[in-house]
N, C-alpha and C positions, 0 to 999 in steps of 0.2 A: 169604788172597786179598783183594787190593783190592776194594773192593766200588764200582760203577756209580756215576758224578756225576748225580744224578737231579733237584735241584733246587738252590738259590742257596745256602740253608746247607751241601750238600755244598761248591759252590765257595770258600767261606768256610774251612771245616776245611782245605782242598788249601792255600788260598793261605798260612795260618795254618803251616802246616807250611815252605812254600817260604820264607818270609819271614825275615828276622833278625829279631832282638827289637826292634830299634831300627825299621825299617821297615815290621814289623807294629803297632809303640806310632805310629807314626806317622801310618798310613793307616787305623788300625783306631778310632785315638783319639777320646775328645770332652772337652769340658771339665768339668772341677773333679770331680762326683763323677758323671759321666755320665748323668745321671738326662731330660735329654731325646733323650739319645742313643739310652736303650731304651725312653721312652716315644713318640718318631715312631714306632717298630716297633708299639707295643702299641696305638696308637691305633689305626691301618687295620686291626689284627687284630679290636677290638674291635665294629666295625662290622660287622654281619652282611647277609646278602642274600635279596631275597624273587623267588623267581622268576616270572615270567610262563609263563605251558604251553601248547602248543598254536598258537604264534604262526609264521608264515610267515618263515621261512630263508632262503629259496630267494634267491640272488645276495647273501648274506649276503660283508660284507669289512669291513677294518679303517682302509680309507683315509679320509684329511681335509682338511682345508686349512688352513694357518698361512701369515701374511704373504702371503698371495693364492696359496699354493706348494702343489698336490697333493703330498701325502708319503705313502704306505703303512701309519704306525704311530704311534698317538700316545703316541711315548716317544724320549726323546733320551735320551743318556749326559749326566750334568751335568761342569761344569769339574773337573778335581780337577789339583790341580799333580806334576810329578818323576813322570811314567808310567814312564819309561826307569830309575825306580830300585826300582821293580817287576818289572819285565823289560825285557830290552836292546831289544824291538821299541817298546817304551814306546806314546807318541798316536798315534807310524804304525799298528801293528797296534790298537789301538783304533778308530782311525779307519777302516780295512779292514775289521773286524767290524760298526760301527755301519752300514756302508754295505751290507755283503754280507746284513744284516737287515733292511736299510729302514728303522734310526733314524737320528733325529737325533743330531750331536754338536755340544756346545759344546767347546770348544778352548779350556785356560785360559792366562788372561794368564803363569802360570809355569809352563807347556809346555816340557818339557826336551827338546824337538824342533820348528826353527825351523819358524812357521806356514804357512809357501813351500811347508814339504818335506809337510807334513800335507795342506794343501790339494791339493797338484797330484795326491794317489795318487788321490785321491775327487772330481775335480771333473768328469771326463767322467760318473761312472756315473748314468745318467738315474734309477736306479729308487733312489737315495739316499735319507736323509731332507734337513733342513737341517742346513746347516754354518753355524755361529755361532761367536762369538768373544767369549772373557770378560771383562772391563775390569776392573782397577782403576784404582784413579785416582791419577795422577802428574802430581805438583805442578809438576814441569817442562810448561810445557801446549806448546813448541817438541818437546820427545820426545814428548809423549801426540800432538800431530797429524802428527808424523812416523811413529806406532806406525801412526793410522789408516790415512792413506793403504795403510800395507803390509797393514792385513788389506782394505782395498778391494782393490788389484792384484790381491791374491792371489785374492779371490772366496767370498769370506766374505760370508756375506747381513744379516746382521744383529749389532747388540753386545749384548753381556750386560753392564750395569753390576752390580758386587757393591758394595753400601751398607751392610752391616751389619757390617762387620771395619775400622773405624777401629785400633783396637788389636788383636793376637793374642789370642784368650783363654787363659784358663788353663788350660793339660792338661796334667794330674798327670805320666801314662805317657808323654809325650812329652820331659818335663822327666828324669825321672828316665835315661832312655836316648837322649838326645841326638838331635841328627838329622845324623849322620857320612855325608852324601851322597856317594855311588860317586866315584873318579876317573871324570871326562868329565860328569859330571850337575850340570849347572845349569840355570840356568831364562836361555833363549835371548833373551828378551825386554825382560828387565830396562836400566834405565842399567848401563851398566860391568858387564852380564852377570852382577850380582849381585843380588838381592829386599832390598828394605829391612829395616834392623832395627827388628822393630816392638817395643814399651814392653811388659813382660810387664802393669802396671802402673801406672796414673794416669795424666794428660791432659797431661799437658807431655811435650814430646819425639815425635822418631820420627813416624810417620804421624799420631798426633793433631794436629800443627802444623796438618798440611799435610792435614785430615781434609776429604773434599768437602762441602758443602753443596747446597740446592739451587739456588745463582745456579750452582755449577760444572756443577750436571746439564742448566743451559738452555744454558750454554755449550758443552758438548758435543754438544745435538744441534743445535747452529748448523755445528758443526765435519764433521761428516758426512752423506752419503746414504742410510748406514744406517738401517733401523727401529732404536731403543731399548730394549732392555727394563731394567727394574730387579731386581733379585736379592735378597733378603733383605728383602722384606715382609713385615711381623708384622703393621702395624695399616693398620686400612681406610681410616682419614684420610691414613695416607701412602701408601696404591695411589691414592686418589683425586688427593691432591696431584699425584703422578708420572704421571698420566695427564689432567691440566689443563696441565701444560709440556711433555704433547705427547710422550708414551712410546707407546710401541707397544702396549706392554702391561706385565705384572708379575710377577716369580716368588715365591710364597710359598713362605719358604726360612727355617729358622731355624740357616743353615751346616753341617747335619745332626749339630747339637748339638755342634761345634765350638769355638763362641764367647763365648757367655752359657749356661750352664745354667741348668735351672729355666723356660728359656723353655717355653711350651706346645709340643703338638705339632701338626707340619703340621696335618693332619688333623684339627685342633680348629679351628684359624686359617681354615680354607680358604672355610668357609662366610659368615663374616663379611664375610670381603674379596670374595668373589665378590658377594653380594651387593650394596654397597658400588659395586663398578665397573660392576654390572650397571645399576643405576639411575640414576648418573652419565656413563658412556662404555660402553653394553650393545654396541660392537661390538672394544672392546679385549680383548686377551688376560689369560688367564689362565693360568698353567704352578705346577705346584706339585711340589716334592721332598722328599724326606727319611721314610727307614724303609720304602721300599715296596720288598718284597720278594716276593709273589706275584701273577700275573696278575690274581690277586680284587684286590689292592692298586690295582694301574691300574684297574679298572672302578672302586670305589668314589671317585677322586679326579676321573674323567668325570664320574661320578653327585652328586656333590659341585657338579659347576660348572664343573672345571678344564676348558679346551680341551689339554690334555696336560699330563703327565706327565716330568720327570727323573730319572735313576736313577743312583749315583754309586760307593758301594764294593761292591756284589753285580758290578759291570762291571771294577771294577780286582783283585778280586778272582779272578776269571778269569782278566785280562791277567797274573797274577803268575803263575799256576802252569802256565801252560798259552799263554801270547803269546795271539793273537788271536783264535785258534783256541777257547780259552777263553774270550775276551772274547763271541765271536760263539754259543759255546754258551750261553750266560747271558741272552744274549739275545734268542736263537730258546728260550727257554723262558719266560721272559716272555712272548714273544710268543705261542705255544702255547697258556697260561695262560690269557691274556688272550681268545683265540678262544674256548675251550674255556668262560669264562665268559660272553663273551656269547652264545654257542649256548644254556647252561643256564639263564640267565634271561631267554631270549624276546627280543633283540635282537639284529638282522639287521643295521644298520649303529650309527655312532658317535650320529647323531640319534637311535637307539632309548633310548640307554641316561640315564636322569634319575632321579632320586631317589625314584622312587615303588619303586626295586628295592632299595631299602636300609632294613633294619630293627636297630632300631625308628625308626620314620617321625619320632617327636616330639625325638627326637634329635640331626633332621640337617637 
């Protein structure tokens, strides 16, 4: 007898099964010998919670506001590219699930389903979260402001710059089992509808060339209406930087151990930097991802500082074995999670929840 999907590791086992070996080394992957891949995980686990008793409930909700935007839930789905090579519904049923729960999603630059078609299913539904859109950065700057204009049309609110993958990093399990993309799955966006080939390897060649810097990051919010945020912040001096050239805000991201291993974990990062932009730009954003896996997870990265949260293979991992349906079960349990904890430590809205609920206090 199958036994009940009751939490994010069950959808994990399910999608692990659905998957090929190649597609599961792929999406499941991190770099070199994975060691910040299971240590994002073990950081939010290791942070514990002290609750408040006795505190008034009553009209107790989950809603907040980002980019001046009432949204219902502070947690987006983050960019992950080739949905459609996970299941045939690919970012559309993702994007359908993020929205039927009241998160956000970012939409990534190698969306194997054009951003026209993503957009339009989710652009009436009032009770959405944001729809954002994930940037890399293309050295042709004639296609990068031809790319903008269409996620403007389309109704995309804001851009996600990623800065921290000049080069591919190194994964073992993805090397060993190739990445033999479905007939019909590519990434829609690309020049010539093909993703660069990036250097496994060393600073010449491939995207390092053409690697952005920050004259390209002022360049591009000249180029757009959009708010900016930045993706892959590790150190405080560069969320500061990126929020003096006039960013929205900043995602503390270490590509969820993707790119560099050994890097720390979010959830060691998160405090520094918040800090950090607090004292230099205290009304920029702060968004932070990677390893959060339980509703305690999202409270503790609030409690930390973050103004929300991104959540990246526990969602694709749904979308794989189950379409949207799964993608949306993943995360009305998060969501669940997440109620269920601030009811048990004494906060009624998102202003309740601060750092005095996290223990040990000298920690964090």
């Amino acid at each position: 007898m199958t036994q009940p999907i009751v939490n994010l590791q069950d959808h994990e086992r399910a999608a692990q099964a659905a998957l090929s070996e190649a597609a599961w080394a792929y999406f499941s992957g991190g770099a070199a010998d994975e060691i910040t891949l299971r240590h994002n995980v073990a950081a939010w686990q290791s942070l514990g919670l002290l609750p408040r008793v006795l505190q008034d409930l009553r009209g107790g909700h989950t809603s907040g506001r980002l980019l001046g935007r009432k949204w219902p839930m502070p947690l987006l789905v983050a960019p992950m590219a080739y949905q459609r090579w996970a299941h045939p519904e690919g970012e559309s049923g993702m994007a359908l699930a993020a929205a039927a729960q009241g998160c956000g999603m970012v939409l990534s630059h190698q969306t194997s389903t054009p951003l026209h078609d993503v957009a339009a299913l989710v652009a009436s539904d009032a009770e959405r979260g944001p729809l954002w859109f994930q940037l890399y950065w293309l050295a042709d700057r004639g296609a990068l402001r031809e790319l903008l204009a269409q996620v403007e049309a389309a109704g995309f609110e804001a851009l996600v710059l990623t800065v921290d993958a000049p080069v591919q990093g190194v994964r073992d399990r993805e090397r060993r089992h190739g990445m033999p993309l479905p007939e019909g799955v590519k990434a829609a966006h690309w020049p010539n509808s093909a993703p660069p080939k990036k250097p496994r390897t060393g600073l010449s060649g491939g995207l390092a060339d053409a690697a952005p810097t920050w004259a390209d990051v002022q360049w591009l919010m000249g180029q757009t209406r959009l708010p900016v945020l930045l993706k892959g912040i590790t150190h405080p001096q560069d969320a500061v930087q990126a929020l003096n050239l006039g960013a929205a805000g900043v995602i503390v991201s270490n590509h969820g151990g993707r790119v560099l291993d050994t890097l720390p974990a979010t959830a060691e990062l998160l405090p520094g930097i918040v800090q950090a932009v607090r004292q230099h730009h205290p009304q920029a954003l702060v968004l932070v991802d990677g390893g959060i896996r339980r509703g305690t997870d999202l409270f503790k990265a609030l409690a930390l500082g973050a103004d929300a949260a991104l959540i990246g293979r526990p969602a694709l991992y749904g979308l794989a074995h189950a379409g949207a349906r799964g993608a949306a079960h993943v995360l009305r349990l998060m969501r669940d999670e997440f109620e269920a904890t601030m009811a048990l430590t004494g906060c009624a809205d998102l202003h309740d929840i601060d750092r005095d609920r996290l223990w040990p206090l000298q920690h964090v």
